[in-house]
C-alpha positions in Angstrom: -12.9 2.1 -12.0 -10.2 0.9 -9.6 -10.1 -2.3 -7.7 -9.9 -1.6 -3.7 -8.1 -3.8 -1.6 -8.5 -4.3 1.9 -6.3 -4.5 4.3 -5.4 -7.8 4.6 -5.3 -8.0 0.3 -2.5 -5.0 0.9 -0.8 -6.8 3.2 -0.6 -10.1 1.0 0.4 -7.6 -1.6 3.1 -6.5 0.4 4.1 -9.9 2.0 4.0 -8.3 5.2 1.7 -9.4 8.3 -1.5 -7.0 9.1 0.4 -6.0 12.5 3.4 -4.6 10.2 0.9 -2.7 7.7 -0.6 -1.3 11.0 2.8 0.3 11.9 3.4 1.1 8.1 0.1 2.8 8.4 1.2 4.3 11.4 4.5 5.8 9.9 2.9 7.0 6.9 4.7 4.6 4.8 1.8 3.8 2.5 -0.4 5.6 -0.2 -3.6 7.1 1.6 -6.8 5.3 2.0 -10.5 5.6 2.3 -12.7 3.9 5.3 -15.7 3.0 4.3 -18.0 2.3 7.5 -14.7 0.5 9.8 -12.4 -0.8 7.0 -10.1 0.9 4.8 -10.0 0.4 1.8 -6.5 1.6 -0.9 -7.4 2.4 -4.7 -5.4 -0.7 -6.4 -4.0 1.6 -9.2 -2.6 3.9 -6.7 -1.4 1.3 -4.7 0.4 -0.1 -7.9 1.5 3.2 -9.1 3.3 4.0 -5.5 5.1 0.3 -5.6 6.3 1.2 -9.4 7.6 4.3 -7.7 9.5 2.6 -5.3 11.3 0.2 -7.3 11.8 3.3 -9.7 13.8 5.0 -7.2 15.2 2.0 -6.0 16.8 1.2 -9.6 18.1 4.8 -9.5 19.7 5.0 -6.3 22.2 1.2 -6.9 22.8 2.4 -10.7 
């Protein structure tokens, strides 16, 4: 079973303040999450699989 993280773990994950995952959140600019009673909570593993995507088409776009 997959870790979950919190919001403020994402955000350390990230390096970004909780204000700027809020508006990340917002935008739809991360993976979906889960609330459980009043905090959400991401699936670590799909958390990591959607960063490994990013840098993958990252490395694709400056090649």
């Amino acid at each position: 079973m997959s870790k979950l993280l919190g919001a403020k773990d994402l955000a350390a994950l990230l390096g970004v303040s909780l204000r700027k995952l809020e508006q990340m959140i917002e935008r739809g600019e991360v993976p979906a999450y889960v609330r459980l009673g009043r905090t959400r909570k991401w699936k670590e593993d799909q958390v990591q699989q959607w960063l490994d995507g990013m840098f993958a088409n990252n490395s694709r776009k400056g090649a």
